[in-house]
Biotite code that builds the C-alpha atoms (Angstrom):
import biotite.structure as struc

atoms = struc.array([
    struc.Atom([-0.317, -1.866, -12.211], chain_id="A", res_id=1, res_name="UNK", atom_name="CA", element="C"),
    struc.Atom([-1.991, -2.463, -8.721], chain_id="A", res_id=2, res_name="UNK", atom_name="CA", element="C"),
    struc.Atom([-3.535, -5.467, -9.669], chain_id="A", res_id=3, res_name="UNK", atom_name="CA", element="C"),
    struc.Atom([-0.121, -6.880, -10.264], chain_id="A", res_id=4, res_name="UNK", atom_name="CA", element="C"),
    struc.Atom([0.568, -5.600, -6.806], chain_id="A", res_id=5, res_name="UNK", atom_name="CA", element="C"),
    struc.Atom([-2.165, -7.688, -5.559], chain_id="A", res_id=6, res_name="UNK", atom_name="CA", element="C"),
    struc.Atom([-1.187, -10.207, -7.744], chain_id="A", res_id=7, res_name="UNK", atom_name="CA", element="C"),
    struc.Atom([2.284, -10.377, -6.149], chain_id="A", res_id=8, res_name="UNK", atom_name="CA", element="C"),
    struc.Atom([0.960, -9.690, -3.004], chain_id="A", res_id=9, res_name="UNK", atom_name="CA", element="C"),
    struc.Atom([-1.079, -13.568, -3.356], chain_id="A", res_id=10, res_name="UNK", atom_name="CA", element="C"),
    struc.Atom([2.100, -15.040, -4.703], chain_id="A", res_id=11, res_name="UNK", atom_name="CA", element="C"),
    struc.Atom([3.705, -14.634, -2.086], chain_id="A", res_id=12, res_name="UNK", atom_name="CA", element="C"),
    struc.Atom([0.946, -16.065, 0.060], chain_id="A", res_id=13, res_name="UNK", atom_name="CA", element="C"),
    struc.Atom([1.297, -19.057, -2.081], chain_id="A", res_id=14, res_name="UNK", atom_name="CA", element="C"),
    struc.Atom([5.270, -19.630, -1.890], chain_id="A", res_id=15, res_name="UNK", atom_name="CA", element="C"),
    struc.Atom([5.213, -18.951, 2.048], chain_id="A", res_id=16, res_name="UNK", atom_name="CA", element="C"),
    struc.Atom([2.650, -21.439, 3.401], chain_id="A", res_id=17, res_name="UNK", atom_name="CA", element="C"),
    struc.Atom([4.883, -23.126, 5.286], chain_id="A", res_id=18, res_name="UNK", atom_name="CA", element="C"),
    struc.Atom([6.443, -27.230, 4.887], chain_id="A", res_id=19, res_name="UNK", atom_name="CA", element="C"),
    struc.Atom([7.235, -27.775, 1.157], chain_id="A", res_id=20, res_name="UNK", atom_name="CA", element="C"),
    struc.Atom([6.863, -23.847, 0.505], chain_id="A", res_id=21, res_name="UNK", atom_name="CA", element="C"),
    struc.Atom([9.587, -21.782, -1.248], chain_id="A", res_id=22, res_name="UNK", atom_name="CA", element="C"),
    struc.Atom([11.682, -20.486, 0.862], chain_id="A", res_id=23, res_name="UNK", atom_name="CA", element="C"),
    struc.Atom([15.352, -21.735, 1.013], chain_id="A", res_id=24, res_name="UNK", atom_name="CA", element="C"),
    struc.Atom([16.471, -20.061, 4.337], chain_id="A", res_id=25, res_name="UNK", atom_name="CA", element="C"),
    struc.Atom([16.910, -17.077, 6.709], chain_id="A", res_id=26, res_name="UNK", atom_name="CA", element="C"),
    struc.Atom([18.428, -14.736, 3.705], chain_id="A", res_id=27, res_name="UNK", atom_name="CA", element="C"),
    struc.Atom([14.999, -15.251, 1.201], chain_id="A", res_id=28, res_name="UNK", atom_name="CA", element="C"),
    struc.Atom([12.490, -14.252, 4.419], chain_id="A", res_id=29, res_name="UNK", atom_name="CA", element="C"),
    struc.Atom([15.469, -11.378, 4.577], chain_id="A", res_id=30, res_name="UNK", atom_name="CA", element="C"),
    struc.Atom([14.881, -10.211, 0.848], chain_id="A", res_id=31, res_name="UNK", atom_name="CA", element="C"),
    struc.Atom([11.033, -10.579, 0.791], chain_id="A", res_id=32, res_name="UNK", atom_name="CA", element="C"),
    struc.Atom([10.929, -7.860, 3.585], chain_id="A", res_id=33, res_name="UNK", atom_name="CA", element="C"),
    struc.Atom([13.147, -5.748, 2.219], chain_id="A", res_id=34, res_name="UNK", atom_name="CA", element="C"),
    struc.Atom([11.467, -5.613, -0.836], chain_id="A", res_id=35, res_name="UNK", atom_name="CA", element="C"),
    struc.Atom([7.582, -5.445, 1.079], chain_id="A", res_id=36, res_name="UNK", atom_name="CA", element="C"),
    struc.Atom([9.471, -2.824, 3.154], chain_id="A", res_id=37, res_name="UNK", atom_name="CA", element="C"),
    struc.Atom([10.400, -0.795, 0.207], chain_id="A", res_id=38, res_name="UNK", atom_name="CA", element="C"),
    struc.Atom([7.168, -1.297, -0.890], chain_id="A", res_id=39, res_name="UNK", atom_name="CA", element="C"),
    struc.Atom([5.613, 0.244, 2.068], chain_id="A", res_id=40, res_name="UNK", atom_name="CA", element="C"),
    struc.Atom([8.084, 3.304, 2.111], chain_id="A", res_id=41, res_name="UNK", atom_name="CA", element="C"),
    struc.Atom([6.581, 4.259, -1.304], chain_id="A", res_id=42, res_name="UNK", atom_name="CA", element="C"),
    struc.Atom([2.882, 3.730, -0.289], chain_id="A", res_id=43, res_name="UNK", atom_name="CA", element="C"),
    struc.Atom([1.957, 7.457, 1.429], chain_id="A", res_id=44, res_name="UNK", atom_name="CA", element="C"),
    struc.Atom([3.227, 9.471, -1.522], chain_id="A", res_id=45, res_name="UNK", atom_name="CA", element="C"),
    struc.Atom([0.495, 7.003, -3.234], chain_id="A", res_id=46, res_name="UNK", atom_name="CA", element="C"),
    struc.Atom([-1.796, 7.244, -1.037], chain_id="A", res_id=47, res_name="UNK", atom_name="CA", element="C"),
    struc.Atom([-1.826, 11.043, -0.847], chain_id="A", res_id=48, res_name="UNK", atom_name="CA", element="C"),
    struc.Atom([-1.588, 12.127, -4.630], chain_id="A", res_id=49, res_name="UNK", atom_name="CA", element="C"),
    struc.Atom([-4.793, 9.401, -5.184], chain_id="A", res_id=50, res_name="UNK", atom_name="CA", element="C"),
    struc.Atom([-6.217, 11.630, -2.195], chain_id="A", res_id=51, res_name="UNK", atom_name="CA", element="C"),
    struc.Atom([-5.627, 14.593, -4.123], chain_id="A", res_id=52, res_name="UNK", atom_name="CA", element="C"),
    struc.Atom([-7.168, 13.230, -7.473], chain_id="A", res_id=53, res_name="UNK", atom_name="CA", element="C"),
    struc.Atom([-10.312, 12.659, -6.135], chain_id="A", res_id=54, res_name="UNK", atom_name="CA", element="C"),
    struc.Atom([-10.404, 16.111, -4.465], chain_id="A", res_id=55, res_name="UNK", atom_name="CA", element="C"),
    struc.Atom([-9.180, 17.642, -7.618], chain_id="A", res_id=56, res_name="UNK", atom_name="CA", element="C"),
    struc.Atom([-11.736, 15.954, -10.099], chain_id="A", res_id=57, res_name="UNK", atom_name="CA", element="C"),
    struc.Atom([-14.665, 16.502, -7.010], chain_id="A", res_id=58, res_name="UNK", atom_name="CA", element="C"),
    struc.Atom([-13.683, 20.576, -7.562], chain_id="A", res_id=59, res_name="UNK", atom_name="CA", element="C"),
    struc.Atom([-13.784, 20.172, -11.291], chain_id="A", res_id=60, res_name="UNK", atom_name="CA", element="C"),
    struc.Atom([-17.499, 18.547, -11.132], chain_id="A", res_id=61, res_name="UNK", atom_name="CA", element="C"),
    struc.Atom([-16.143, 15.551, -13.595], chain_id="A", res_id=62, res_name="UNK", atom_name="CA", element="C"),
    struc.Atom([-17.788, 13.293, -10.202], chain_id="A", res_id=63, res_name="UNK", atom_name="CA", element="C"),
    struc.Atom([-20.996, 12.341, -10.749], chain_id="A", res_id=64, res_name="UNK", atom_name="CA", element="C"),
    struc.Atom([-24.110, 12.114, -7.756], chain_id="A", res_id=65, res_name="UNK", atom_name="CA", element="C"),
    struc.Atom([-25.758, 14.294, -5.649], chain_id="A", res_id=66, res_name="UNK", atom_name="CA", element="C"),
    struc.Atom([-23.570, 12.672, -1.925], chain_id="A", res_id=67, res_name="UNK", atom_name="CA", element="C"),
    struc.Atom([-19.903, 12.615, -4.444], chain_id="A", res_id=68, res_name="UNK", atom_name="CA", element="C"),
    struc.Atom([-18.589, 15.101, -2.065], chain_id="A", res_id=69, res_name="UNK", atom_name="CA", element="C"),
    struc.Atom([-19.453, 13.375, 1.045], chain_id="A", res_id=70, res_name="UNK", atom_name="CA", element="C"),
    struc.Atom([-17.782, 10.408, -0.708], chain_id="A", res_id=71, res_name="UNK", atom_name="CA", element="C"),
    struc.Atom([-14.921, 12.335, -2.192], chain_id="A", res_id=72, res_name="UNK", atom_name="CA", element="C"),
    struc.Atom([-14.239, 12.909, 1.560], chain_id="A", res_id=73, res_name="UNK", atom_name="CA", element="C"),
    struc.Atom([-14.870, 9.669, 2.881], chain_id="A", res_id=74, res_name="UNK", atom_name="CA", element="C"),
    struc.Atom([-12.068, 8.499, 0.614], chain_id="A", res_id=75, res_name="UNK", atom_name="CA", element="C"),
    struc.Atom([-9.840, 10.929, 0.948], chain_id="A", res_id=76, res_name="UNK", atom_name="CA", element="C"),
    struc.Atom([-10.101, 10.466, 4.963], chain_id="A", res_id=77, res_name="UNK", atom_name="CA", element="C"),
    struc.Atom([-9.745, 6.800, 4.441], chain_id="A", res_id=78, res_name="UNK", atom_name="CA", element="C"),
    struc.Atom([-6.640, 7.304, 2.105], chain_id="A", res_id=79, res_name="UNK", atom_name="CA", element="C"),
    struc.Atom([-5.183, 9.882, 4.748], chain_id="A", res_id=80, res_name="UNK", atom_name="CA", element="C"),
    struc.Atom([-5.382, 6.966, 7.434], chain_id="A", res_id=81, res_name="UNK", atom_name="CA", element="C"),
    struc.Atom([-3.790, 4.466, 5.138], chain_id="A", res_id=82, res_name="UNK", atom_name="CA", element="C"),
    struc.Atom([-0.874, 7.257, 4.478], chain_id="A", res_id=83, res_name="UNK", atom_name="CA", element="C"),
    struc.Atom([-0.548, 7.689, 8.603], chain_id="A", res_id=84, res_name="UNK", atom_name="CA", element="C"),
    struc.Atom([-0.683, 3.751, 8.300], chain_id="A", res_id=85, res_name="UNK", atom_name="CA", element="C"),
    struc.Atom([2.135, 2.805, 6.378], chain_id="A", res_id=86, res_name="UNK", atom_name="CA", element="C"),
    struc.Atom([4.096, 5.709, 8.031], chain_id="A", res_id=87, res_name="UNK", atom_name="CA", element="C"),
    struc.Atom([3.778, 4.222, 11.669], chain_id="A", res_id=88, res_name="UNK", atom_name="CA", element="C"),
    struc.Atom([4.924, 0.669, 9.420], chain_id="A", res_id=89, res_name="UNK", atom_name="CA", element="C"),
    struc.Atom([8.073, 2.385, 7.842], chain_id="A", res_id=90, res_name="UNK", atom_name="CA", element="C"),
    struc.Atom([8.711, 4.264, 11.357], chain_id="A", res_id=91, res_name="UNK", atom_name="CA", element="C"),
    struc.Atom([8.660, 1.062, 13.936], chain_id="A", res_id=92, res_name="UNK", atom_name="CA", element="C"),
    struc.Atom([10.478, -1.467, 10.916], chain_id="A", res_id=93, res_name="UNK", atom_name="CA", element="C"),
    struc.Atom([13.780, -2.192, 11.894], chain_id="A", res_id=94, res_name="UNK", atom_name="CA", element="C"),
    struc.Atom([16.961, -1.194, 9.858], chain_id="A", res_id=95, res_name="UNK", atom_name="CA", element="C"),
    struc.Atom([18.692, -3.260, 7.301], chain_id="A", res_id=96, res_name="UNK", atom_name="CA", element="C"),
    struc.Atom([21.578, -4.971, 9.038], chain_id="A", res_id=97, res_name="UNK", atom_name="CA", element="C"),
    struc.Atom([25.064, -3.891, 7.092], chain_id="A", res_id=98, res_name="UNK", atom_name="CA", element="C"),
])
C-alpha cells in the first residue's frame, strides 16, 4: 500500500512537469492539493502507530541484533519528527475556500 503511495506520489511528478503536462487549469492544481493535503492530515496517526510497532515488537524481543534497541529508537525518534513534520504542514496549509 505505500509503494502505491510512492507510486502516486511519481505520477504526479510526471503529469506536472510543466508545458504539455496534464493539468487543465487553476481548479486541477486546486484538487491535487486537496487531496496531498488530506493525505498529509492522515500521515501522524501513521507515523506514530509505526512508532509504536517497532517499540512494541523491540519489548517482545521478536527484533533481532545486539544495537536493535538503539535502532528501535533511532526510528522511532525519526518517525516522531516526521509526525511533528506533517503537523506544522497541516497547521500553516491554508483552508479550503467555500
Amino acid at each position: 500500500m505505500a509503494g502505491a503511495v510512492a507510486e502516486g506520489i511519481r505520477t504526479l511528478h510526471h503529469l506536472t512537469l510543466g508545458p504539455g503536462d496534464q493539468l487543465e487549469g487553476p481548479n486541477d492544481v486546486r484538487d491535487v492539493i486537496g487531496a496531498l493535503s488530506l493525505a498529509v492530515s492522515r500521515m501522524p496517526q501513521l507515523l506514530g502507530q509505526l512508532a509504536v510497532f517497532l517499540e512494541i515488537e523491540q519489548v517482545k524481543g521478536t527484533l533481532a541484533g545486539q544495537d536493535s534497541a538503539e535502532h528501535v529508537q533511532a526510528m522511532a525518534a525519526a518517525l516522531d519528527g516526521a509526525r511533528d513534520a506533517c503537523e506544522r504542514v497541516i497547521a500553516a496549509a491554508p483552508r479550503p475556500c467555500a
